[in-house]
C-alpha positions in Angstrom: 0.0 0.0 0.0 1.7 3.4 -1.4 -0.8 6.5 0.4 -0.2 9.8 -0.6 -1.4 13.1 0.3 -3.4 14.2 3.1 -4.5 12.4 6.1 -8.3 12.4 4.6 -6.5 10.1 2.0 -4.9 8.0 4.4 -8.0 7.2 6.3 -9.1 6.0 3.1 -6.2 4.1 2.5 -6.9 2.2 6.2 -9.6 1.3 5.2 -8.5 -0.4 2.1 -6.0 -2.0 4.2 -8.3 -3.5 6.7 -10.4 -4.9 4.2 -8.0 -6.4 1.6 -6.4 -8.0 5.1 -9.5 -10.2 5.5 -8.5 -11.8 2.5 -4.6 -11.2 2.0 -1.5 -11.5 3.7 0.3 -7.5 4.2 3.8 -7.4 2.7 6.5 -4.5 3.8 8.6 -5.4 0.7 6.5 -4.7 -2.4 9.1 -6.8 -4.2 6.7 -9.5 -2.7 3.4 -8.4 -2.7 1.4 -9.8 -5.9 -0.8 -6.8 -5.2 0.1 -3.2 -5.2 -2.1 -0.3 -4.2 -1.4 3.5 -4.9 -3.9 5.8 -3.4 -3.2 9.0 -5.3 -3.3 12.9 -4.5 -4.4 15.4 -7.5 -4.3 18.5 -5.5 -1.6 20.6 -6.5 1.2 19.5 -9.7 3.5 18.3 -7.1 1.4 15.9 -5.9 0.5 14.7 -9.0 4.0 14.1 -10.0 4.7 12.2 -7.0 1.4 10.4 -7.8 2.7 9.2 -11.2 6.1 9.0 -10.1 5.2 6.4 -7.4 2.7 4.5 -10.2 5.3 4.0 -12.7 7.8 2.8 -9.8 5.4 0.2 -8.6 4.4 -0.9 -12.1 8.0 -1.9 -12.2 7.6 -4.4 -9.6 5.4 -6.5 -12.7 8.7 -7.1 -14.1 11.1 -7.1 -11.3 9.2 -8.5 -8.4 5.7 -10.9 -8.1 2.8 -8.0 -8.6 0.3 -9.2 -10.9 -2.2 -6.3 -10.1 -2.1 -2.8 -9.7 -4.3 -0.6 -8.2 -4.7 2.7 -8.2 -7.4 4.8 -6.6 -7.9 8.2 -5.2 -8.0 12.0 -6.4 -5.7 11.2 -9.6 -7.7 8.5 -10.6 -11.1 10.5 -9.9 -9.2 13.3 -12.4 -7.6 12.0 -15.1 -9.1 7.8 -15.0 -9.3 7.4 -18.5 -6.1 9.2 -19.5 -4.3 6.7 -16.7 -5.7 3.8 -18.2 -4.2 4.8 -21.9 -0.7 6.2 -20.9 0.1 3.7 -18.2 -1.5 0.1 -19.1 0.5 -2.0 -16.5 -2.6 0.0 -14.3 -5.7 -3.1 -14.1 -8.0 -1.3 -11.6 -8.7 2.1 -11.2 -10.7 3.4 -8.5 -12.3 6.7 -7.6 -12.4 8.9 -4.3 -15.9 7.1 -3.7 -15.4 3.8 -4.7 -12.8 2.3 -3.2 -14.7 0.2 -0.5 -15.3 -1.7 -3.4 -11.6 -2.8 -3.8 -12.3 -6.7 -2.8 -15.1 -7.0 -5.4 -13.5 -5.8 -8.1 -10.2 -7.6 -7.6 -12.3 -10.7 -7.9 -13.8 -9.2 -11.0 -11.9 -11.9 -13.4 -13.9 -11.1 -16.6 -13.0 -7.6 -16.8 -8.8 -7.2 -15.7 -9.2 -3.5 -16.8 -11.9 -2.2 -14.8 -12.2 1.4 -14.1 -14.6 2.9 -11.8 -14.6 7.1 -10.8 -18.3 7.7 -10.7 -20.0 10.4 -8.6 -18.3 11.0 -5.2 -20.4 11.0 -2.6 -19.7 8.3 -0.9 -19.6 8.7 3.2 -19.0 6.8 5.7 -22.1 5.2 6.5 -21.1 3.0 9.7 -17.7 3.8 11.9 -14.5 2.9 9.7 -12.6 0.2 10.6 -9.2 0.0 9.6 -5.7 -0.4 10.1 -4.2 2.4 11.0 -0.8 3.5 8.7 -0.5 5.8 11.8 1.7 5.1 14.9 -0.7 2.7 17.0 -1.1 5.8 19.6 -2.2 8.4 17.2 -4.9 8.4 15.0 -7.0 10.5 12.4 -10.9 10.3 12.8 -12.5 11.7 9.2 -15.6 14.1 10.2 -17.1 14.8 6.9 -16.4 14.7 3.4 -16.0 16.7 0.3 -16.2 20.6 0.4 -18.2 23.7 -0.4 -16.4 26.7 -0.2 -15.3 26.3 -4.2 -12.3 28.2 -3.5 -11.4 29.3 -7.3 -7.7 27.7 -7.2 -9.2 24.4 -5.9 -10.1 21.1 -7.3 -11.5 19.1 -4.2 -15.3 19.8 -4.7 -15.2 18.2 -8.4 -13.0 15.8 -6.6 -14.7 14.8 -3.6 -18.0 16.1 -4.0 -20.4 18.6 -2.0 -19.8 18.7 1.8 -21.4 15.8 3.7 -21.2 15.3 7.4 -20.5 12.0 9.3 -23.5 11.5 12.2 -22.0 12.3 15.6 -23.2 8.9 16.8 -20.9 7.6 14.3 -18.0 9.5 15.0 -18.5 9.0 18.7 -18.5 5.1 17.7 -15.2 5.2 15.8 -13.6 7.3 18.4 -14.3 4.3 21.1 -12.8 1.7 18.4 -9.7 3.9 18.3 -9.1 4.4 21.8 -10.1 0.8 22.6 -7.1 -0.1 20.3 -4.6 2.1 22.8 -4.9 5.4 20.8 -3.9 8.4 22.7 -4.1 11.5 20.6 -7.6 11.4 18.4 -6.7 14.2 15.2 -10.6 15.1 13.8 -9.9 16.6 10.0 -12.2 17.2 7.2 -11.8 19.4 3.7 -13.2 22.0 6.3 -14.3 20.8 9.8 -16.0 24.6 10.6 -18.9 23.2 8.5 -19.7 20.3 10.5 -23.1 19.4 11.2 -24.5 21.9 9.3 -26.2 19.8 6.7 -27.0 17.6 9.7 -29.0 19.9 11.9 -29.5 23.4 12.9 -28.1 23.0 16.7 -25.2 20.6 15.4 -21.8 22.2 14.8 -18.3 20.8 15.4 -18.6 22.9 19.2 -21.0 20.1 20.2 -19.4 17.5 18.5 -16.3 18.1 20.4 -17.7 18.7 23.5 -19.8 15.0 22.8 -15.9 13.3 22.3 -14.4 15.3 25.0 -17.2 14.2 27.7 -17.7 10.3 26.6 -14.5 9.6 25.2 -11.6 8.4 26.6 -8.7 10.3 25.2 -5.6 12.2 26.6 -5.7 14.5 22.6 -8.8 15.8 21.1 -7.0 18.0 17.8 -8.7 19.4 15.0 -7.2 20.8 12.1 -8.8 22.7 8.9 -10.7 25.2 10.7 -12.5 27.9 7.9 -10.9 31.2 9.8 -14.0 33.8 9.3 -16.7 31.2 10.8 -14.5 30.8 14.7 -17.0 32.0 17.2 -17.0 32.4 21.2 -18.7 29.4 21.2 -15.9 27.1 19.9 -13.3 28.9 21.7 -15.1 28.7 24.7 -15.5 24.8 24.5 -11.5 24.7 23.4 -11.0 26.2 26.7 -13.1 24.2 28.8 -12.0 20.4 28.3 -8.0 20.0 28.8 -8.0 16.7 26.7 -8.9 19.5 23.9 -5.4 20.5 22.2 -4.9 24.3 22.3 -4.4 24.3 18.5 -5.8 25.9 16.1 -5.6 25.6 12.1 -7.0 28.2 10.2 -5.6 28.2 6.9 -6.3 32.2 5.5 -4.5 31.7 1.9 -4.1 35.8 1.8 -5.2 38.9 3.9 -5.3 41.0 0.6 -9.4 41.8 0.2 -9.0 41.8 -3.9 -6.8 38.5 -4.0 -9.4 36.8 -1.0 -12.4 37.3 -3.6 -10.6 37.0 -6.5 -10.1 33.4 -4.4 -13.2 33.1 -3.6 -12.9 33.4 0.2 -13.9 35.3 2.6 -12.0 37.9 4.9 -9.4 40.6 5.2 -6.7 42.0 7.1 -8.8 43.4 9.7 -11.0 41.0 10.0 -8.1 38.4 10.5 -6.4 40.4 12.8 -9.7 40.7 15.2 -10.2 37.0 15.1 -6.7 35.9 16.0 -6.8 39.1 18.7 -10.3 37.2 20.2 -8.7 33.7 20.1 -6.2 34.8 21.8 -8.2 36.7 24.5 -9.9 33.5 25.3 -7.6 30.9 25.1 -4.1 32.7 26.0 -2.0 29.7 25.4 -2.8 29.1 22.5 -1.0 27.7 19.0 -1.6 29.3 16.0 -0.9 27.7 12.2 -2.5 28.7 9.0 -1.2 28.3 5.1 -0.3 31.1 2.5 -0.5 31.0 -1.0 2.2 33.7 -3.1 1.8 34.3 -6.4 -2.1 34.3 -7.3 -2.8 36.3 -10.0 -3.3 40.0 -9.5 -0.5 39.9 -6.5 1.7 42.8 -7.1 4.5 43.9 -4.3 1.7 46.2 -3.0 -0.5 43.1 -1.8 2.2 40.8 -1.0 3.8 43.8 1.4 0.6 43.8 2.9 0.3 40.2 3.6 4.4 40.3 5.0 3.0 43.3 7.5 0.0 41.1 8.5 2.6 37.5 9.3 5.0 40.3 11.3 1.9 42.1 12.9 0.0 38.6 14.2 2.8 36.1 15.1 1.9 33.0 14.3 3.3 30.0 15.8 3.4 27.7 12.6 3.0 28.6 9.0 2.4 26.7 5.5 3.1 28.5 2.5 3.2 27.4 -1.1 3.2 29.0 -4.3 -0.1 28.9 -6.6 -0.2 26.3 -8.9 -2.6 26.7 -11.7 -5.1 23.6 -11.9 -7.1 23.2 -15.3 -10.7 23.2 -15.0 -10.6 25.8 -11.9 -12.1 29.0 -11.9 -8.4 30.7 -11.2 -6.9 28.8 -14.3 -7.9 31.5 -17.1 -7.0 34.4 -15.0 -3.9 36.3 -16.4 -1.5 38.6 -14.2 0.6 36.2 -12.7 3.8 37.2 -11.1 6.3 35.2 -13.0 8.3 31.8 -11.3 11.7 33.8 -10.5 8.9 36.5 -8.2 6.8 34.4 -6.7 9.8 32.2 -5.5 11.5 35.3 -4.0 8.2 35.7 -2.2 8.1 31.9 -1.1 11.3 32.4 0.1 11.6 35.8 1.9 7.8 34.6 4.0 9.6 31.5 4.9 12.5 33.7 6.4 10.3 36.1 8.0 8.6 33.0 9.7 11.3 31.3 10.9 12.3 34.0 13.2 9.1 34.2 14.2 8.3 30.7 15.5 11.9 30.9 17.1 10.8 34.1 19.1 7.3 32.2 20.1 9.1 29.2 21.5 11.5 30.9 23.9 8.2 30.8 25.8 8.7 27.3 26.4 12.7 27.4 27.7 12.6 26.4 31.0 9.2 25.2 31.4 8.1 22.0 32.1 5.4 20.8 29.7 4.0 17.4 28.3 5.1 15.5 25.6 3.7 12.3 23.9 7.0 9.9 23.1 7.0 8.9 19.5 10.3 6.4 19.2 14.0 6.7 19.5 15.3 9.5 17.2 17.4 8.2 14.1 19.8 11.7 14.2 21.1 10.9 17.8 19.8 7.6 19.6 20.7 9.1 23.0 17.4 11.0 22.3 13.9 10.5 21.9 11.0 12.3 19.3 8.4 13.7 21.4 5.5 16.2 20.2 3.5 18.5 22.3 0.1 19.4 22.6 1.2 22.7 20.4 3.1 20.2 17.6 0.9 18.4 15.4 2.0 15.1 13.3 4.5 15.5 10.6 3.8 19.1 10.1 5.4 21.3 12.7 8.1 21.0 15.2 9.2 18.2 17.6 10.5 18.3 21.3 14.4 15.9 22.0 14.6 14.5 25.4 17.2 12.3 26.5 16.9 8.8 27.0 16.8 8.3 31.3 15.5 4.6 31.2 12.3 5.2 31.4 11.1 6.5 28.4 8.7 4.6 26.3 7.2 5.1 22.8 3.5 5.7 22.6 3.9 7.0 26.5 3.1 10.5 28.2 6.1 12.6 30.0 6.6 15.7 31.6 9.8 17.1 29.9 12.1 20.6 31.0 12.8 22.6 28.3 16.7 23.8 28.3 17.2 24.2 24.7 15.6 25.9 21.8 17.1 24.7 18.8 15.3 26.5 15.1 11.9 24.7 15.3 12.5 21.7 17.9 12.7 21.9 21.5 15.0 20.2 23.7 14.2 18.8 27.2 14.6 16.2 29.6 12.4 13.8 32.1 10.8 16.0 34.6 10.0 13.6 37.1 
């Protein structure tokens, strides 16, 4: 199993996993495996280069190892199916973003090798997923809803993954007891956008209550949420953050641009000012708070007037973590036709000089944490310097920000809670040791 992409992806890709395992034995060498799965990403170019990269790799293994099937599902598949199927034969099964629960039937399938599926997707969840989680067995993600509304004009994920349908809390309150009854410890709750939870559901639903429904009834040392639309945060969110302490103090709000032209131009909603008041409130409420959102430079229409603007704004608010990538034009997107784009050599000066800006930044924030004592969840023995450990904080999410060293004392074990001392901030890790 190849899984690419985002963590929505991956939770699909468990559940592939669990279900071809009823039937099949796993193999870690996929010089042995007879079948070979690549659940693709379409998002951005990159990803789809890594997407046909990693197919043409595995197709490979036909000649120089024992596959005799390959399967391919996911976004690219959903996008460009027929295309795969003529440029890259050694594919036999292709599967869309809402099909691939049918991955057992259609291996069995013998009178049709080449079958292609990448209908409508709207499939969703109907009963708690059970899978096998590509995660570490202590952390695990817990998919809310699927698909998305907001049509931001860059984006491709509605036409990929359909209109925005929530999961039933009962459901999700279901799957989170299977996860924590396996030993997880840290429960991540992600969607395309989780601020529109429960509101195709009912009118007193919203991801508030659904958290405050997990946090009450379910076990769990980490509640996290990520994807959080920045202009719908209300008291009433913040207010629940604040209440429950197994609810990370974390917030995701990806803002794209503070620029009001380039936001509608995107599709969004929002401004500098508005931005600036919401992160002020958060703040108010929840002091200890961490902050992470996502930047895109070089939409068209960004001169050095709007991209000074948006530099002034990342100096002025402080966030903890931030994403940035440069636009990347997607056919069949609103954005695509739009002309006044700052050329590559600009809008990688621009990539470059907010990644610099930020760096300082989150350096500054995490002096906050030198000589405190704080909790960390142990992920393994580091493969830098084996006299440490990996650790995360509440404030670090998985794989995309920062992670906390603490030396081996004996009693450290992986999947484990400790109290570590900060003594040592080093760029975007922290350093520490057992606090006993």
């Amino acid at each position: 199993m190849e899984s690419l992409g985002c963590n929505k992806n991956l939770i699909d890709s468990e559940m592939m996993l669990y279900l071809m395992k009823k039937e099949y034995e796993y193999m870690e060498d996929p010089r042995e495996a007879e079948i070979i799965i690549v659940n693709t990403c379409a998002f951005i170019d990159d990803a789809k280069e890594e997407a046909i990269d990693t197919i043409l790799t595995c197709a490979e293994y036909k000649t120089v190892g024992k596959c005799k099937k390959l399967v391919v599902a996911g976004c690219l598949s959903q996008r460009y199916g027929s295309k795969l199927k003529k440029e890259i034969p050694e594919i036999d099964i292709l599967l869309g973003t809402g099909d691939f629960t049918e991955i057992l039937e259609r291996l069995k399938n013998k009178h049709n090798n080449k079958f292609q599926l990448f209908g409508k997707p709207d499939y969703n969840y109907p009963s708690p997923g059970k899978r096998s989680l590509l995660t570490p067995s202590y952390s695990a993600y817990l998919k809310v809803a699927e698909g998305c509304n907001n049509h931001c004009s860059y984006c491709v994920i509605p036409q990929l993954r359909g209109a925005f349908r929530s999961r039933p809390p009962e459901t999700i309150l279901e799957e989170a007891e299977i996860l924590t009854g396996q030993g997880v410890k840290e429960i991540i709750l992600t969607a395309q956008d989780t601020s529109l939870y429960g509101n195709d559901l009912s009118d007193s639903l919203d991801l508030s209550r659904l958290l405050t429904m997990l946090a009450e009834t379910v076990n769990v040392d980490w509640l996290r949420f990520l994807y959080f639309y920045p202009t719908r945060i209300n008291d009433s969110l913040l207010e629940t953050m604040s209440k429950y302490s197994n609810i990370c103090k974390y917030l995701d709000i990806p803002i794209q641009h503070v620029n009001k032209d380039i936001l509608e131009s995107m599709g969004r909603q929002g401004d500098y000012e508005t931005f600036y008041r919401t992160i002020e409130k958060i703040r108010d409420i929840i002091p200890q708070i961490t902050l992470r959102t996502t930047l895109i430079v070089g939409y068209p229409g960004e001169t050095e007037k709007e991209f000074h603007e948006l530099m002034e704004f990342l100096k002025s608010t402080e966030f903890d973590w931030v994403g940035v990538f440069p636009y990347s034009p997607q056919e069949n997107t609103l954005a695509y036709k739009l002309d006044s784009r700052p050329d590559d050599r600009v809008v990688n000066n621009r990539f470059k000089k907010i990644l610099q800006v930020q760096s300082k930044i989150t350096q500054k924030n995490y002096l906050r944490w030198l000589n405190k004592t704080i909790r960390v969840l142990v992920e393994g023995r580091s493969e830098l310097n084996p006299e440490f450990y990996n650790c995360r904080a509440e404030n670090q999410a998985p794989e995309t920000d920062g992670i906390v060293y603490i030396k081996d004392n004996g009693a450290v074990q992986t999947g484990n809670f400790v109290n570590a001392k900060i003594y040592h901030v080093d760029g975007h890790d922290l350093m520490g040791e057992v606090s006993r």
